[in-house]
N, C-alpha and C positions, 0 to 999 in steps of 0.2 A: 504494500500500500504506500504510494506515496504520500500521502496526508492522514496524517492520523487522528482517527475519527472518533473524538471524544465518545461518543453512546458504547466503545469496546468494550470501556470496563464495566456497563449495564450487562451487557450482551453476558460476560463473564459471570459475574454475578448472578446471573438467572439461568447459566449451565450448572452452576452449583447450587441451587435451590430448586431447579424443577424437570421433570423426566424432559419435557419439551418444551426446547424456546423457539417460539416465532417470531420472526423478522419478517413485519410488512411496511410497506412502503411502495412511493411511486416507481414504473420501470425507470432504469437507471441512475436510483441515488446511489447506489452502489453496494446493495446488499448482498451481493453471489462475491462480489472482491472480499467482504469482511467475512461473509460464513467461508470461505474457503480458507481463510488463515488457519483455521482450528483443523486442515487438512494435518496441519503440522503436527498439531496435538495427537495426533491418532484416529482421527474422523474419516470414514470414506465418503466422496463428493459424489450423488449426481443429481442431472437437471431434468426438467419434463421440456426441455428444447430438444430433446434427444426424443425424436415420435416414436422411433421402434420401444425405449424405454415405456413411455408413456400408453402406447396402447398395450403389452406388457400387466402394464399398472392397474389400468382399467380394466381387461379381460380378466384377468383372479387376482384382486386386492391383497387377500388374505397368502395367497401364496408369496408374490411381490414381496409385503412387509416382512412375510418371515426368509425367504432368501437373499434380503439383503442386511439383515442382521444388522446391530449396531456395536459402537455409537457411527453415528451417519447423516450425514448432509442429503436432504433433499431440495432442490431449488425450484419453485413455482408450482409450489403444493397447491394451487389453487384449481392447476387443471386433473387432480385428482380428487377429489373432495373424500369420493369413499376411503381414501387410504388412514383418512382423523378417525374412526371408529376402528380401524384394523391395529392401527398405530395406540389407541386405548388399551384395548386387550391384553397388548407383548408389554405394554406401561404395566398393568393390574398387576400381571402373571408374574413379573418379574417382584414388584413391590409385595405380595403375598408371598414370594420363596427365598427371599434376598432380602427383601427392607427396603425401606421408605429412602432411606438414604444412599443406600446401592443403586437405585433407580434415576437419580438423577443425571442430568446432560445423555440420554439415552440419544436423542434427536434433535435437532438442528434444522428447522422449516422454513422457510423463505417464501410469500409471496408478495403479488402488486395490484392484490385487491383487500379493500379494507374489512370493510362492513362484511360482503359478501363472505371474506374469508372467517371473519368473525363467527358468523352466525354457524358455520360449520364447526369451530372450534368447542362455541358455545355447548356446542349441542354432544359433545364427543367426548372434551378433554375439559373439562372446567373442575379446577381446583388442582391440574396436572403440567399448564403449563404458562409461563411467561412472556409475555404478550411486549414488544419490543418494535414499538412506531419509529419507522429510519427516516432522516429529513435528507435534504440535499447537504450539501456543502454549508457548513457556518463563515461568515467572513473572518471567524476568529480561527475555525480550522484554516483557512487559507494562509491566514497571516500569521499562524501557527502565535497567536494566543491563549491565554490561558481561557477556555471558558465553564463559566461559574454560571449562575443562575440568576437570571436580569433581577437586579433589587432598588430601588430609589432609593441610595445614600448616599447624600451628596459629598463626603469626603470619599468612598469609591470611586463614585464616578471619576470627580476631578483628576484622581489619580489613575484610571485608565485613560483621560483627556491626556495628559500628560506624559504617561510612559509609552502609547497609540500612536502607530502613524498611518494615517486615510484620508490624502487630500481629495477636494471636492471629485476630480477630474478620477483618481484611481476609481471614487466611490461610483459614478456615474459609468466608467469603465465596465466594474464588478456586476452593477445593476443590468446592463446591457448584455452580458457574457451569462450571465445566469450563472447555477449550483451546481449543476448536474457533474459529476467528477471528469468525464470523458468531456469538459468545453476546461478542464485545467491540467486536465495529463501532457498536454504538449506544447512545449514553450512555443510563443510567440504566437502566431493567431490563433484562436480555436478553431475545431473540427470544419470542415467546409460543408455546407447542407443538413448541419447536426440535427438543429430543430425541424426542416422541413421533414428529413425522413423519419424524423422524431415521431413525430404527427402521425405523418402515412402509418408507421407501425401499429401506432395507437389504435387508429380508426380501424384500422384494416383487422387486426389480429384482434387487442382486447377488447374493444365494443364490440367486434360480432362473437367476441366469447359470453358476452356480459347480457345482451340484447341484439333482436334481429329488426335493424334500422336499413328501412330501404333505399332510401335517399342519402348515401353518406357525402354528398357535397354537401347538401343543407346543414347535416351533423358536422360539419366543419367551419358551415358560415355559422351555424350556433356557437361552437368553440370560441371563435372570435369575437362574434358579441359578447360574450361574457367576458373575455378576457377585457374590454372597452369597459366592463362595467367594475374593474378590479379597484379597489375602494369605495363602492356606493353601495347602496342599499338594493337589494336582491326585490325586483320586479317581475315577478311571471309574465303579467299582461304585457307588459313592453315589451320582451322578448316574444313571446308569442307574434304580437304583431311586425317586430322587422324582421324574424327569420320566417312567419309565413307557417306556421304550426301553432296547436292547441295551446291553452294553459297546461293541461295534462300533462303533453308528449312534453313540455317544459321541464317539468319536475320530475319527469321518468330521464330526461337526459340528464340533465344536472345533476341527480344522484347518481349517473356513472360516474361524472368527473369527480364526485366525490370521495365515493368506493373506490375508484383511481388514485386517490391520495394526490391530485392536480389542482382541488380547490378546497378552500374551506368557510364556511358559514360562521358570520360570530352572531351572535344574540346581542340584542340591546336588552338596557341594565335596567331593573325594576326594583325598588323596596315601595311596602306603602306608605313610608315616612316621605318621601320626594314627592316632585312636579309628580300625577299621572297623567298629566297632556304629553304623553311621549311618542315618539315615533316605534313602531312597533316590527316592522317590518327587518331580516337581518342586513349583515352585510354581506359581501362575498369577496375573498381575497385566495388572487391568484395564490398559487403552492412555489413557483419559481418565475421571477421578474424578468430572466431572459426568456421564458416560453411566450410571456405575455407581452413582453415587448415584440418579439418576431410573429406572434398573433396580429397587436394594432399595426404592426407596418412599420414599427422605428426600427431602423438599421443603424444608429450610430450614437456614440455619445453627445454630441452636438445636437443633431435629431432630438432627441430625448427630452437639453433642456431649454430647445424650444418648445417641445411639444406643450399641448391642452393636458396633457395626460400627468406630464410630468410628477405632478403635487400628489396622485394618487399611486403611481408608481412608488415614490419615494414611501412614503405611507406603505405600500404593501411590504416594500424591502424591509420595513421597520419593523410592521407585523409578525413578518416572516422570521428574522432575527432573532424577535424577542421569545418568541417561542419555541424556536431552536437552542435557545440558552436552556429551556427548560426541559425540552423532550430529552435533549441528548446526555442530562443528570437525572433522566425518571424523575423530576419533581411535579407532581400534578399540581395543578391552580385552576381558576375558570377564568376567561378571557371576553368581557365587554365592553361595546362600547355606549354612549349617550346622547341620545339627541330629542329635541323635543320641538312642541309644533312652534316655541317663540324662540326657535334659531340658536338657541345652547346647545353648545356640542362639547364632548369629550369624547375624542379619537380613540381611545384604552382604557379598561378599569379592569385591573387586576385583584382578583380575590385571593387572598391565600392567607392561612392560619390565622384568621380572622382579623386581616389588614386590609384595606383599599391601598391602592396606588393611580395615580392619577397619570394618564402620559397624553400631551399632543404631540404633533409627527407633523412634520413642515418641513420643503426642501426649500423654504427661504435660509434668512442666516439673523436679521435683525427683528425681534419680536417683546411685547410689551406685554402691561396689565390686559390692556382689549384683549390680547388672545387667547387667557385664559380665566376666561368670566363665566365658561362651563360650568369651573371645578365648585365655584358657589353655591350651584343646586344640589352637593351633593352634603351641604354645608348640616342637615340634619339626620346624615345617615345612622345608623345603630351599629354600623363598622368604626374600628377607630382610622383614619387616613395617616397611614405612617411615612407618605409619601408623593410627591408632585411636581412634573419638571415638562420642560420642554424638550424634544429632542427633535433636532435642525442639524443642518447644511454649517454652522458655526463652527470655524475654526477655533476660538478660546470661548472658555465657557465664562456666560456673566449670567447676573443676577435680575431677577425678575420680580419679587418681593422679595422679602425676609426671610423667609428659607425656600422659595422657588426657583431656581435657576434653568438657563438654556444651556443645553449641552451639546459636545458634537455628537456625529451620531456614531461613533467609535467608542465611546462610553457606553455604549448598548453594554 
């Protein structure tokens, strides 16, 4: 591995607490690179790209599982579903004649569908294995920083401001080149056609695995629109009406890109101490900013900070960041945002161990009290707020009130 991918020593940790850890995530964050590491350890690799395996798998499950014996790597368990009930059984048999403890790191699963894979697991292996969400690329793995788990204190911050370097131009760079590992394994330009045939793969292979869509240009101009809508609030009826399809067929495709680990939904924030004139509707934030850039049409960093889009771009990298600080330490939190019908917003609220955190996301650089007159409404919540900042395009960090300050966005 060239970059070493903070969520390892998750992965490690949940081979020694459970007979089977799953790694899912989008295709190509780089999940078959990291479960083949443990080739080293004594694992044998294989993948269901391999069709003769694969139909193998599916014609007798039970024979399959018990011929390839473990401990063992399988990659893209999802185009076997039956094999998570065959795969229980050798877990049980083993933990009844061996032990609970003899039984763990048995298997090693990998797939690039979420939910979908989920509900298989659910139904199979629940309380047997560990469940390991892979993201793309951190800008902190690039820059082979330390990464910790995003916190609002402001003497941290300051001091990642300070010991960081991410000039505006790398940042806009990074945003454009997107996560995926194969757009950084090779010096000087990325891949040439990455994301187009990125796509085609997508469309072609895992939607017709997922659903049988018969117009796949449409499902591509659909892609695109969404990707146009990557920081605003998630509209059925719009989209329906400029791609030309139901409400329905909306939310039936959407949750592919979902179960694809390519988007994600945030919920706006409710207690009933606050405004309930709220906007009610989610948000939707692309999964990697270079997919969603070569979706709208920006090809360049220049491009970009011209573009209308820009503001919501930066917002999603932000998004996307802060939540990779958290997936890739197993730290769970809930992640909202704010908005109501008199024009208060708050970009982020961060729930965790009974803390709020406040975050705006602005790829400007100069910002005042006006821009954060959101966080007021949240001035009567039954959370304690142990935290609130800006985070911007800002080169040094300065002060905004009394303990609010703008940060760069390298302090993520």
């Amino acid at each position: 591995m060239r970059y070493q991918r903070t969520i390892l020593n998750e992965i490690i940790r949940s081979i020694d607490e459970y007979p089977v850890t799953l790694i899912t995530g989008a295709r190509q964050v780089g999940k078959s690179t990291l479960a083949s590491y443990f080739e080293e350890k004594g694992y044998r690799y294989i993948t269901f790209d391999d069709t003769d395996l694969l139909a193998k798998a599916k014609e007798n499950p039970k024979k399959f599982i018990k011929d390839c014996g473990y401990p063992i790597i399988i990659d893209e368990i999802q185009r076997c579903k039956k094999l998570f009930i065959e795969i229980e059984h050798v877990v049980n048999e083993v933990r009844r004649t061996k032990g609970t403890i003899e039984a763990n790191g048995m298997y090693i699963l990998t797939g690039s569908q979420k939910f979908h894979l989920m509900k298989g697991v659910s139904e199979s292996m629940s309380g047997r294995v560990g469940i390991i969400e892979m993201e793309p690329l951190s800008q902190a793995e690039i820059n082979n920083w330390d990464e910790v788990p995003f916190e609002i204190d402001n003497e941290k911050m300051m001091l990642k401001a300070d010991e960081r370097k991410l000039s505006e131009d790398t940042l806009y760079t990074s945003i454009l080149r997107g996560f995926y590992p194969a757009r950084w394994e090779i010096e000087g330009k990325p891949i040439k056609n990455y994301y187009s045939n990125y796509l085609k793969t997508f469309i072609e292979r895992d939607v017709s695995e997922l659903i049988n869509v018969k117009d796949l240009r449409r499902f591509e101009n659909f892609i695109k629109v969404v990707a146009s809508l990557t920081g605003e609030e998630y509209n059925a009826s719009n989209i329906s009406k400029v791609v030309g399809i139901d409400n329905k067929t909306v939310e039936s495709w959407l949750s592919i890109l979902i179960v694809s680990n390519l988007v994600t939904l945030l919920e706006p924030y409710y207690e009933d101490s606050i405004n309930k004139r709220i906007v009610k509707r989610n948000k939707i934030y692309f999964n990697d900013t270079g997919l969603a850039c070569y979706l709208i049409g920006i090809d360049s960093p220049k491009t970009l900070k011209l573009s209308e889009f820009k503001g919501r771009i930066v917002e999603t990298y932000i998004h996307n960041e802060i939540c990779k600080s958290f997936k890739n330490n197993n730290v769970e939190i809930q992640m909202f945002y704010y908005r109501d019908n008199n024009q208060n917003e708050i970009d982020f609220i961060i729930l965790k161990d009974g803390n709020l955190y406040l975050i705006e996301a602005k790829s400007g650089k100069q910002y005042g009290i006006n821009d954060i007159k959101g966080f007021k409404q949240l001035a009567n919540t039954k959370y304690n707020i142990a935290g609130q900042c800006i985070l911007c395009c800002t080169e040094e960090v300065y002060r905004i009130s009394s303990q609010i300050y703008a940060f760069p966005i390298r302090s993520i």
